[in-house]
One Martini backbone bead per residue (centre of mass of N, CA, C, O) as a GRO file, in nm:
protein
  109
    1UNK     BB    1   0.099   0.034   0.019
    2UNK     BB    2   0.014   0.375  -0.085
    3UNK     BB    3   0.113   0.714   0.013
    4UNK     BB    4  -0.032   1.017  -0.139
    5UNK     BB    5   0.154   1.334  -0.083
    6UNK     BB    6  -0.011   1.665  -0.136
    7UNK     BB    7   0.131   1.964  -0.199
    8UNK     BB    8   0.023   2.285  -0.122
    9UNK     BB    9   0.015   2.611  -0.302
   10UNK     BB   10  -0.163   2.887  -0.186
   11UNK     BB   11  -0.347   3.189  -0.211
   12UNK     BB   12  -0.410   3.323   0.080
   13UNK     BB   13  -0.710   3.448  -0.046
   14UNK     BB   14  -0.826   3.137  -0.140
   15UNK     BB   15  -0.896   2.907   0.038
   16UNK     BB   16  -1.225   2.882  -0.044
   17UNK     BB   17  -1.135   2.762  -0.285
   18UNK     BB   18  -0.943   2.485  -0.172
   19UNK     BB   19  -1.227   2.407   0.003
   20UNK     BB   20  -1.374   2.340  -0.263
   21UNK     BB   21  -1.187   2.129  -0.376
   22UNK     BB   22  -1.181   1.934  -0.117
   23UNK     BB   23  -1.452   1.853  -0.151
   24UNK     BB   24  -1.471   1.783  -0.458
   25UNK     BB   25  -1.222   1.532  -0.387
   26UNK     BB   26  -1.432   1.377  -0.173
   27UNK     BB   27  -1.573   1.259  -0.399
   28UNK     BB   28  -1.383   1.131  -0.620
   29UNK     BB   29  -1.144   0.953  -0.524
   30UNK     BB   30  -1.340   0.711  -0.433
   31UNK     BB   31  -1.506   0.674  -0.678
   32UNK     BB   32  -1.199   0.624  -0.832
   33UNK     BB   33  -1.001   0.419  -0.611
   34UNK     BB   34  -0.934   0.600  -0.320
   35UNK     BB   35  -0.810   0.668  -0.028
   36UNK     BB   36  -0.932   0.888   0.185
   37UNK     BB   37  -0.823   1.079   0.420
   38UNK     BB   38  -0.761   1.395   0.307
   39UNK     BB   39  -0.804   1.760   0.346
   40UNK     BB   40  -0.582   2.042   0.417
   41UNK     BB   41  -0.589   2.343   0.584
   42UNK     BB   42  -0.536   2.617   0.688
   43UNK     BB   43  -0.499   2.784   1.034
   44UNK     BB   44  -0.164   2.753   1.148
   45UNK     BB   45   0.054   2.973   1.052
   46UNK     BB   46   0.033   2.882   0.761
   47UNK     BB   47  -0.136   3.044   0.442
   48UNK     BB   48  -0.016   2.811   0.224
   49UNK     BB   49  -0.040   2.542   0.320
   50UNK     BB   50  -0.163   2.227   0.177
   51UNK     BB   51  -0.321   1.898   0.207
   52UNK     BB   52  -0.318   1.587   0.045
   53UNK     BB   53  -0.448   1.252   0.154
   54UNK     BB   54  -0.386   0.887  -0.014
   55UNK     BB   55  -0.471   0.550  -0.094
   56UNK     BB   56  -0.263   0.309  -0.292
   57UNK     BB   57  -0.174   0.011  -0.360
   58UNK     BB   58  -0.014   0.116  -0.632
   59UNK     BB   59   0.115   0.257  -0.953
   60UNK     BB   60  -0.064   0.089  -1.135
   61UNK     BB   61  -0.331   0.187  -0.960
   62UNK     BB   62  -0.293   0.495  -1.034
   63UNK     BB   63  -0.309   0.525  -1.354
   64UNK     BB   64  -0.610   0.406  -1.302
   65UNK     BB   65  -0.704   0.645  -1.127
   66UNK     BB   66  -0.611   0.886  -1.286
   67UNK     BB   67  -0.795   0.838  -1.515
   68UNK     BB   68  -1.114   0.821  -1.390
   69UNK     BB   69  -1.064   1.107  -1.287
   70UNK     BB   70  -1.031   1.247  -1.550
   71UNK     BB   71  -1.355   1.113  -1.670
   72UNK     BB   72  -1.492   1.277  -1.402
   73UNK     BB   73  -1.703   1.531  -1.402
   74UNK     BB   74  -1.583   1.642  -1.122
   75UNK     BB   75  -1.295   1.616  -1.171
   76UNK     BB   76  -1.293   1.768  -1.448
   77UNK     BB   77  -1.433   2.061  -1.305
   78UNK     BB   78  -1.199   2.072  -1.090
   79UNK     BB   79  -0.953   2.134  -1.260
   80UNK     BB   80  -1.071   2.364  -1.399
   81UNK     BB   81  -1.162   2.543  -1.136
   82UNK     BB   82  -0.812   2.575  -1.073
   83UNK     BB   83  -0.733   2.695  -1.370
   84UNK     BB   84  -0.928   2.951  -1.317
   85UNK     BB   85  -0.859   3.046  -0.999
   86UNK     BB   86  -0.581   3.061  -0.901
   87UNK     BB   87  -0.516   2.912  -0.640
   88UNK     BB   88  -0.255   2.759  -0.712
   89UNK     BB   89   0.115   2.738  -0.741
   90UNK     BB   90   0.169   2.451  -0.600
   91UNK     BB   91   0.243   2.090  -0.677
   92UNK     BB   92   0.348   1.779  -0.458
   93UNK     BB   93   0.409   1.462  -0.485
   94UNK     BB   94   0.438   1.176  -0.270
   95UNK     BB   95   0.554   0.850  -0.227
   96UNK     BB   96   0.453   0.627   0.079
   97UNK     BB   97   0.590   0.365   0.290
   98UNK     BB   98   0.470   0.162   0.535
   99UNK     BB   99   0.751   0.058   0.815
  100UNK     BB  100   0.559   0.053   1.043
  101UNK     BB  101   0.305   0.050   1.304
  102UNK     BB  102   0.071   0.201   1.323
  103UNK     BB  103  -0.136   0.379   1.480
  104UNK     BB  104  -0.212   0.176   1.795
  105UNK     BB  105  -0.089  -0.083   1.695
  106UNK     BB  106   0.045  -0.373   1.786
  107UNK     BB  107   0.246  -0.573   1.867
  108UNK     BB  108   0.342  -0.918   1.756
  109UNK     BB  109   0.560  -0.997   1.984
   0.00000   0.00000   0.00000
């Protein structure tokens, strides 16, 4: 299993256009395919980072959940709607492996 997290900066005037967009890609991201953990908005500290952050199987269910994400209504709708509002600066994914234990699980020793 793979964490893909998605650093964006953001235009500290537009956060409500981020905070929208990361609405409809709670919607469609699970549509689509990838298990979503959440998307995160500035609160405290910095004004321009914001996280999105979800799992997939592999790199090549990712590639197959990019095209789904692509052909999706709202996904491509959200695209549209972050290329016309500019308010994304900059977008940068990781894909993370799970090396230790979950927050909470027991040790099996």
């Amino acid at each position: 299993m793979l964490t893909c997290i998605i650093r964006y900066e953001i235009e500290p005037t537009k956060k409500n256009d981020f905070i929208q967009y990361a609405r409809n890609w709670g919607q469609a991201i699970p549509r689509c395919g990838a298990d979503l953990i959440g998307y995160f908005a500035p609160h405290e500290g910095s004004s321009t980072l914001a996280y999105g952050i979800y799992t997939i199987p592999s790199l090549g269910e990712y590639e197959a959940y990019r095209a789904r994400l692509a052909a999706d209504p709202l996904g491509r709708e959200n695209y549209e709607f972050a290329q016309r509002e500019r308010f994304l600066r900059r977008e940068d994914r990781t894909f993370l492996k799970l090396v230790s234990l979950p927050h909470g699980a027991a040790d099996p020793a």
